[in-house]
N, C-alpha and C positions, 0 to 999 in steps of 0.2 A: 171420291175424287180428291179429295182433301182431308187429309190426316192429321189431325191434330199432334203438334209436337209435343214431346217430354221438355220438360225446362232443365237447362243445363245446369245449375246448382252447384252440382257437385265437381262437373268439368271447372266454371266461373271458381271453383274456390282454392282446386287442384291449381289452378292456373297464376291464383294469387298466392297461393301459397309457395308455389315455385318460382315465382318474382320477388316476395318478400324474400325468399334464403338466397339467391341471387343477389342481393342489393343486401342483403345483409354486411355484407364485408366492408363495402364502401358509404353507406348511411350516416348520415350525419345528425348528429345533436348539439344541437345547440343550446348554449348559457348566454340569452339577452343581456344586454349594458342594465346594470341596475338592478339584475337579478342577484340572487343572494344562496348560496346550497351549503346548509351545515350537514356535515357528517357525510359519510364513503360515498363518492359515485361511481359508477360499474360503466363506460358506455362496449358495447358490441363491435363500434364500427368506429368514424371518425368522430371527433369532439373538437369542439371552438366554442373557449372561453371570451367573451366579452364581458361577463361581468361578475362575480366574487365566488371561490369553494374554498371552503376550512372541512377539510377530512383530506380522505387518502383518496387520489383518482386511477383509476384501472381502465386501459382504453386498448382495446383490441386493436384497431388500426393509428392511427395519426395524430396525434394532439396538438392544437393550437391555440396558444395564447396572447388572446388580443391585446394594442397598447394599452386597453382599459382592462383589460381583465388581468387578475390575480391566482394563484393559488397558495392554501398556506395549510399546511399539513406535515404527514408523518411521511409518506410516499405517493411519488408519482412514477408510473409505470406505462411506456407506451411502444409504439415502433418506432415510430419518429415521432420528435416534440422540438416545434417550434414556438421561440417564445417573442415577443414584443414588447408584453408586459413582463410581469413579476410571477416566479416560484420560489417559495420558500417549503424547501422539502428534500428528500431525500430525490434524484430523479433516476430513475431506468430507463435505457432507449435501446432496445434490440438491435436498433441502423445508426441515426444521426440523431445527436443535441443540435439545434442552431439556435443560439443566441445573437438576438437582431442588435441595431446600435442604441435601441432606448432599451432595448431587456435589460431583466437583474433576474440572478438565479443565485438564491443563497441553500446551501446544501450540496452534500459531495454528490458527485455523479459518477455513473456506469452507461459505457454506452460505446459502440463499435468506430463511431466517429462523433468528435466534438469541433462546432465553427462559431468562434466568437468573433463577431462583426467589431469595427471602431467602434469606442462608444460605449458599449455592451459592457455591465459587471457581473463578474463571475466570483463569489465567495466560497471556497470548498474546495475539497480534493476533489480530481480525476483520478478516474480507473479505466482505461481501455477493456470492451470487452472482447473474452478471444472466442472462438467461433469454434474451435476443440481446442481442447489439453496440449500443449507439448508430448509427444512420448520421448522417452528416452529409452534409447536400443542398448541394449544387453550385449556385448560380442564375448562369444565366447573366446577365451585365450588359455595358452596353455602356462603352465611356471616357468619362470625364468630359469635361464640354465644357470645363475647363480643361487639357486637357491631362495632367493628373493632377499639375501642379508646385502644383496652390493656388491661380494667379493665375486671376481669372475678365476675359475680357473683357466691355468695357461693352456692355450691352443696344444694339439700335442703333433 
């Protein structure tokens, strides 16, 4: 009358497994006020600095940087990077830089769009980035009927 069940295990993990890669894109990591990270961070998903990194940061999704957090490094690299506090670094932004009215950003930047609030110091060049190449069209044309020296002969 009653069948004892299998235990799902494998469903339960299949299950969490496909929530984790799901949430993967938008996941967030966080750097506490008072924390402290020497050397490269890698985040997968979003990142919120509140409190110190000295290396290069690499963030798949969003970067934000709290009025109390810093970064001070060789490169930062994100899709958007909002700042409050302080970067001193190289920065990359696939989309948007915003720098808020207390941020400082010392270092040239790359980025699709840059918004510096009142307030806000920005030390560095800008680089708009382009999203393709220019081409430049070829047309084919034939020689001029002067010969290409200038001299036209007269109409006859």
């Amino acid at each position: 009358m009653f069948k004892p069940k299998a235990p799902k295990t494998a469903d339960v993990w299949a299950r969490d497994a496909a929530a984790a890669a799901a949430t993967t894109a938008s996941a967030l990591t966080y750097i506490g006020a008072g924390s402290e990270v020497r050397g490269d961070l890698r985040a997968a998903g979003n990142l919120r600095i509140d409190g110190a990194i000295f290396g290069t940061v690499q963030v798949d999704g969003d970067l934000e940087v709290s009025s109390t957090g810093s970064v001070e490094g060789e490169q930062v690299n994100a899709r958007n990077v909002l700042v409050h506090g302080r970067i001193k670094a190289r920065v990359q932004a696939a989309e948007q830089l915003r720098i808020h009215g207390q941020g400082r950003v010392e270092g040239d930047v790359i980025a699709q769009s840059l918004d510096i609030e009142a307030g806000a110091h920005f030390i560095g060049y800008s680089r708009t980035r382009v999203e393709k190449e220019a081409q430049i069209l070829q047309l084919d044309h034939e020689e001029p009927a002067d010969g290409g020296d200038g001299v036209h002969a007269p109409a006859v």
